[in-house]
C-alpha positions in Angstrom: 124.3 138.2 69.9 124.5 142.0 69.6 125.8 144.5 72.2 123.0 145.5 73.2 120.8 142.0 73.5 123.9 141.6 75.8 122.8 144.4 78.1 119.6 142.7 78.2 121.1 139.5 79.3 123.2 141.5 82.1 119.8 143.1 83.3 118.4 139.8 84.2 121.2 137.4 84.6 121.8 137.0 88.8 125.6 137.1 89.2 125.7 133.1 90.1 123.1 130.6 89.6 120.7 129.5 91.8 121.6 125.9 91.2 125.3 126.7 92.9 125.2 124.6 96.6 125.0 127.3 99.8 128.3 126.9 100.6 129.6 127.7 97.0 127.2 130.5 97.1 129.9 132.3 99.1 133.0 131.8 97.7 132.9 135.2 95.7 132.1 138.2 97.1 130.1 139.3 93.9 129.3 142.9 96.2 132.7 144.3 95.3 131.9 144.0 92.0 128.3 145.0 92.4 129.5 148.2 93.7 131.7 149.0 90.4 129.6 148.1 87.6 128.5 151.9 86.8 132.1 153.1 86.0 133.5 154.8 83.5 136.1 153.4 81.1 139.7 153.9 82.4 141.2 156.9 80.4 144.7 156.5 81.4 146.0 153.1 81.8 148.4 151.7 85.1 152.1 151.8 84.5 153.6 148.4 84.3 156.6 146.9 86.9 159.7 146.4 85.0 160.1 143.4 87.2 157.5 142.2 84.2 157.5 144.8 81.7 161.0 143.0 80.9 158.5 140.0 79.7 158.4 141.6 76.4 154.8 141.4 74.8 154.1 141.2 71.0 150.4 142.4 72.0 149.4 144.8 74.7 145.9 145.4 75.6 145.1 148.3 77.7 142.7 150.9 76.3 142.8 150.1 73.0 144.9 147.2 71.4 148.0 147.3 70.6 149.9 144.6 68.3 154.1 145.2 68.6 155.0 142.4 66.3 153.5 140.3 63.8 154.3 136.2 64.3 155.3 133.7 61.8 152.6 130.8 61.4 149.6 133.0 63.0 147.6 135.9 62.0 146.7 138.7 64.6 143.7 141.1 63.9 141.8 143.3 66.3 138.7 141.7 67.9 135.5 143.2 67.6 131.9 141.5 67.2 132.0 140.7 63.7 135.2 138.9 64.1 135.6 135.9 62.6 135.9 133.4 64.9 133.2 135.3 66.5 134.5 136.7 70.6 131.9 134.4 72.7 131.1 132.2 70.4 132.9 129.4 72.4 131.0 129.9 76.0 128.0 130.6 77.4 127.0 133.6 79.2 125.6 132.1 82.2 126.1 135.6 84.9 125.9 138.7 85.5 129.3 139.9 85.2 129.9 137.7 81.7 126.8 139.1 80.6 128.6 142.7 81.9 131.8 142.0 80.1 129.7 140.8 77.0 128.4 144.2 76.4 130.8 146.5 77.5 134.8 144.7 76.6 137.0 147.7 75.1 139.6 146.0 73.7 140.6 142.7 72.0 142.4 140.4 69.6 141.7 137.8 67.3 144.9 134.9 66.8 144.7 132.4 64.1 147.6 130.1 63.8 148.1 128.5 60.5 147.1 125.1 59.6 150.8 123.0 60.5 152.3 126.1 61.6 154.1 126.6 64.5 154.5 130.0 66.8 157.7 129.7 69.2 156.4 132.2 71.8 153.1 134.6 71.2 153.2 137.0 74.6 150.6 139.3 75.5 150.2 141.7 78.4 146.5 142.2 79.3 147.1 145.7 81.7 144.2 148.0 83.4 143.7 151.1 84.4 141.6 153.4 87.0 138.1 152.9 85.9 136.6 149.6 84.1 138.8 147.8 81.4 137.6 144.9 79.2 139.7 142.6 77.4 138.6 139.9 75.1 141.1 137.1 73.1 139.9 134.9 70.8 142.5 132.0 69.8 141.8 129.5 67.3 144.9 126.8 66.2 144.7 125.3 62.8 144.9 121.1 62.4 148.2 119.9 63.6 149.9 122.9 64.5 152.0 123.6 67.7 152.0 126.9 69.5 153.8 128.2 72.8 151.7 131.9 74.3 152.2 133.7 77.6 149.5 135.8 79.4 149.8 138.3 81.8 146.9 139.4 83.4 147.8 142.5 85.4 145.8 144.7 87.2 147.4 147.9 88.5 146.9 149.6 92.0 144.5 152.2 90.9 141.2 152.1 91.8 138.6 150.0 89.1 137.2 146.6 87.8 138.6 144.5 85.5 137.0 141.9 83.3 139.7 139.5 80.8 138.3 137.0 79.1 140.2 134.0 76.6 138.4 131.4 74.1 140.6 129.2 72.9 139.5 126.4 70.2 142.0 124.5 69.3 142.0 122.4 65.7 142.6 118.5 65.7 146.1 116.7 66.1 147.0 120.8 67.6 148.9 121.8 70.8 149.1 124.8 73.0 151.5 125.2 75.9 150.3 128.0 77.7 151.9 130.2 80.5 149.4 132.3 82.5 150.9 135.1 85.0 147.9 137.1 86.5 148.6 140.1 88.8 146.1 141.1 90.7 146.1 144.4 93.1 143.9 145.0 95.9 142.4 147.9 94.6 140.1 146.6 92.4 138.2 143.5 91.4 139.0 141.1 89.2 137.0 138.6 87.0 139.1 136.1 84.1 138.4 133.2 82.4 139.9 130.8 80.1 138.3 128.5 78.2 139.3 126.2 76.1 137.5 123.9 73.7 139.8 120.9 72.6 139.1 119.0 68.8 140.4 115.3 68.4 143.6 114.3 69.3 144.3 118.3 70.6 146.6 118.7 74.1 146.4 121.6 76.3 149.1 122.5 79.2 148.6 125.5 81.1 151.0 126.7 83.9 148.7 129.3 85.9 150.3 131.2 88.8 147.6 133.7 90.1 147.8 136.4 92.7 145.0 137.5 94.1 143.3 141.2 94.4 140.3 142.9 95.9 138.7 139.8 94.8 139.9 137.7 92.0 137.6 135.1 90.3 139.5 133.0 88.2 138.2 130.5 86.3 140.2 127.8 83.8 137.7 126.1 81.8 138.8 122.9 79.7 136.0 121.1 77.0 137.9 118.0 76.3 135.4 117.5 73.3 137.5 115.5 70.3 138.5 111.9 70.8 141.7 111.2 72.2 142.6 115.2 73.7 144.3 115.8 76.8 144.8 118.1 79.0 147.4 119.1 82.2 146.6 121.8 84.4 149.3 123.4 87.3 148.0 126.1 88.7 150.4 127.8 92.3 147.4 130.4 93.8 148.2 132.8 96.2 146.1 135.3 98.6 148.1 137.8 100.7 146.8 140.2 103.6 144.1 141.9 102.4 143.2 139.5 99.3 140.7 137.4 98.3 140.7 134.7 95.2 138.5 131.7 93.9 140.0 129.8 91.9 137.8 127.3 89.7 140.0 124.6 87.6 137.5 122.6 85.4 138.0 119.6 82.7 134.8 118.5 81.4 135.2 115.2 78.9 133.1 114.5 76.2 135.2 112.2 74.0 136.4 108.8 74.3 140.3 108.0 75.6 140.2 112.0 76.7 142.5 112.7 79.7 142.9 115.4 82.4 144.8 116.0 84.5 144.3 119.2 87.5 147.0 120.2 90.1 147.0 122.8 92.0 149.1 124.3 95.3 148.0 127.4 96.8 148.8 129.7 99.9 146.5 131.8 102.0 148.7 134.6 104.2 148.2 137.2 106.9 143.9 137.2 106.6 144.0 136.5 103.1 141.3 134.1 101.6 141.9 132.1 99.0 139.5 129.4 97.6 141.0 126.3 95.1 138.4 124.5 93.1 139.3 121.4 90.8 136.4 119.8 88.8 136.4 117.3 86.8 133.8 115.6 84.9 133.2 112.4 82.6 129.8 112.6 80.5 128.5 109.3 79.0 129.9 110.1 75.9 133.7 110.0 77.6 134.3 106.2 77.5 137.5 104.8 78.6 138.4 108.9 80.1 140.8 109.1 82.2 141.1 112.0 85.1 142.8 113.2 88.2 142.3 116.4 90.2 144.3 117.8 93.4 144.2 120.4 95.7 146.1 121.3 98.6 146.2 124.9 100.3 148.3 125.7 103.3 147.7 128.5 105.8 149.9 130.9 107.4 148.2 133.5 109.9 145.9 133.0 112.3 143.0 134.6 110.1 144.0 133.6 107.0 141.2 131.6 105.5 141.7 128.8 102.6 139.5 126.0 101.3 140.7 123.0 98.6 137.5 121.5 97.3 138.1 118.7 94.6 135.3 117.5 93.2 134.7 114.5 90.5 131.5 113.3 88.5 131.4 110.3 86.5 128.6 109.5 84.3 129.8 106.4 82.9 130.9 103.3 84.0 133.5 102.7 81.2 136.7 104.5 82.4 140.2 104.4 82.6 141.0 106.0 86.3 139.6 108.9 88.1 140.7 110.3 91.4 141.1 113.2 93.6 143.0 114.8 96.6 142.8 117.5 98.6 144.2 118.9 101.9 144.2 122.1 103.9 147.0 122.4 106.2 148.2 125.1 108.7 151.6 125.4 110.2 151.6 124.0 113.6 153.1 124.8 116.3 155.7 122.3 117.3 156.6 122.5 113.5 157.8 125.5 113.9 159.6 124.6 117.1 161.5 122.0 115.4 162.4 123.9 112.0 163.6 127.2 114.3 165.5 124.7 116.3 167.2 124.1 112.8 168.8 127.6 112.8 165.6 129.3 110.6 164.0 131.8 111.3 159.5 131.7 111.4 160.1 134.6 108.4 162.6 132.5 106.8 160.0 129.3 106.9 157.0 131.3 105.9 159.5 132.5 102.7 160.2 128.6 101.9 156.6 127.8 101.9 155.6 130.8 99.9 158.7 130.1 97.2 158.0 126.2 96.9 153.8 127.2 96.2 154.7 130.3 93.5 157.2 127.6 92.3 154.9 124.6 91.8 153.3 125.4 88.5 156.7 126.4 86.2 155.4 129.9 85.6 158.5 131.3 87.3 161.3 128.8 85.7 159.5 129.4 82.4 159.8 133.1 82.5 162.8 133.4 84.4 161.2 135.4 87.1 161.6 136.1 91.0 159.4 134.1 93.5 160.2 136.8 96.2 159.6 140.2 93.5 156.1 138.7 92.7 155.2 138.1 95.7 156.0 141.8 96.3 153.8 143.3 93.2 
């Protein structure tokens, strides 16, 4: 599709399908978003912390893209909508703000990774601005090859919207170990997706650790779609004061002996909201799947607000295992009683709960970073 049939599709899409239950209806505030969709581009783009400037990024995406270093085994090119593979070629634009970011994404990249090859570490920094920025990857990993990437999705404090969007389709027998840092201020909105599209024999692992904005929507998107793929999602979420997040976590199967595998930990603190989602589901097609999906979200303040909603379909009776958990858990009373009758302190408890959630996922091992410094930007 062209730009502008795009802006068609924005102009009569709703901004979430009616199909969605009531109570998912509300999960998103799609208002603050509403409000923003008339802005200009950003002109001058939000300085990055050092705290994860230090990341170092072979691509940078900001106004325009930016690529800092070329890496053995892959090719990088700018995106743009002759691209080959093609940006939204993977998903459908099913809302109004995909539709939105359809048309009007200002800057992108296209990674090919060779047939075999293998990329040690591919980072890129996906950074904003005051005013609307638009980032698009497209990632597509040859037969048998092995990659390693790190995202970081930050959005600065200025004032604005942000849209960052990833499709990922990965070639048979190939892997992708993906660490995904996303930054969100609460000064602006915040909608990113990744999704993924898996050939035979493929395996995904994503380590997500997500902090939420003005209000984040954050979607991970797997399409377990080749024979034998697999994937393992870990995903620490969390909301401070002021914040609001929903996180959505899906692995769809469609071939045979697939497996999946969710987990997710979040945190919801002062009056911060924070909504954890894990789907999973097994078509007809899946036979002998296997699939698990968890979510538990803890709450510290009395009008903090956090929901874990797992949720499993299974549309045939020939399967492996499927299961799922959740829990939503506050900290009690005489909990604290007992754990200050320890010698700690109710800031030095909150900080243990906060540092073992941001810690869950690997994200902060993997990149060598401080629990208590992001929880801070």
């Amino acid at each position: 599709m062209s730009r502008e049939q795009y802006k068609e599709l924005f102009e009569k899409l709703p901004f979430q399908p009616i199909a969605d239950t009531p109570t998912v209806r509300y999960y998103t505030d799609w208002r603050l978003f509403e409000e923003r969709l008339g802005i200009e581009y950003a002109e001058k783009e939000d300085a990055v912390p050092s705290e994860i400037e230090s990341i170092g990024y072979d691509v940078v995406l900001g106004r325009e893209a930016r690529i800092n270093r070329r890496v053995r085994g892959a090719s990088i090119t700018e995106a743009s909508y002759d691209s080959d593979p093609k940006p939204l070629s993977l998903m459908k634009v099913s809302n109004k703000m995909q539709a939105f970011h359809a048309y009007r994404w200002n800057a992108g990249i296209v990674v090919s990774v060779e047939e075999g090859g293998s990329i040690d570490r591919l980072s890129i920094l996906s950074g904003s601005g005051e005013g609307y920025t638009g980032h698009h990857i497209v990632v597509r990993t040859g037969r048998e090859s092995k990659s390693r990437m790190i995202l970081v999705d930050y959005s600065g404090e200025s004032d604005g919207l942000k849209t960052f969007f990833v499709e990922v389709d990965m070639g048979q027998g190939s892997s992708l170990d993906l660490d995904f840092l996303a930054l969100h201020a609460p000064s602006k909105p915040v909608y990113t997706i990744l999704y993924t599209r898996l050939g035979e024999a493929s395996t995904l692992n994503v380590r997500l650790l997500s902090s939420g904005g003005m209000m984040s929507k954050l979607e991970i998107a797997t399409i377990a779609e080749g024979a034998k793929s697999g994937v393992d999602v870990k995903a620490s979420d969390i909301s401070r004061a002021g914040t609001r997040s929903d996180v959505v976590l899906t692995a769809l199967h469609k071939g045979p002996e697939t497996e999946g595998n969710i987990s997710a930990r979040g945190v919801a603190l002062g009056d911060g909201y924070l909504a954890q989602r894990a789907l999973a589901r097994i078509e007809p097609s899946a036979t002998w799947a296997s699939s698990e999906v968890e979510s538990h979200v803890t709450i510290i303040g009395e009008k903090a607000r956090g929901y874990a909603v797992p949720m499993l379909e299974i549309h045939t009776g020939d399967v492996v295992k499927a299961g799922h958990e959740a829990s939503v858990t506050t900290i009690q009373e005489d909990h604290l009683f007992y754990l200050r009758s320890r010698g700690l302190s109710r800031e030095e408890i909150e900080k243990l709960l906060i540092t073992g959630t941001l810690t869950f996922s690997g994200v902060i091992d993997n990149l060598n970073l401080s629990p208590q410094v992001l929880f801070r930007l």
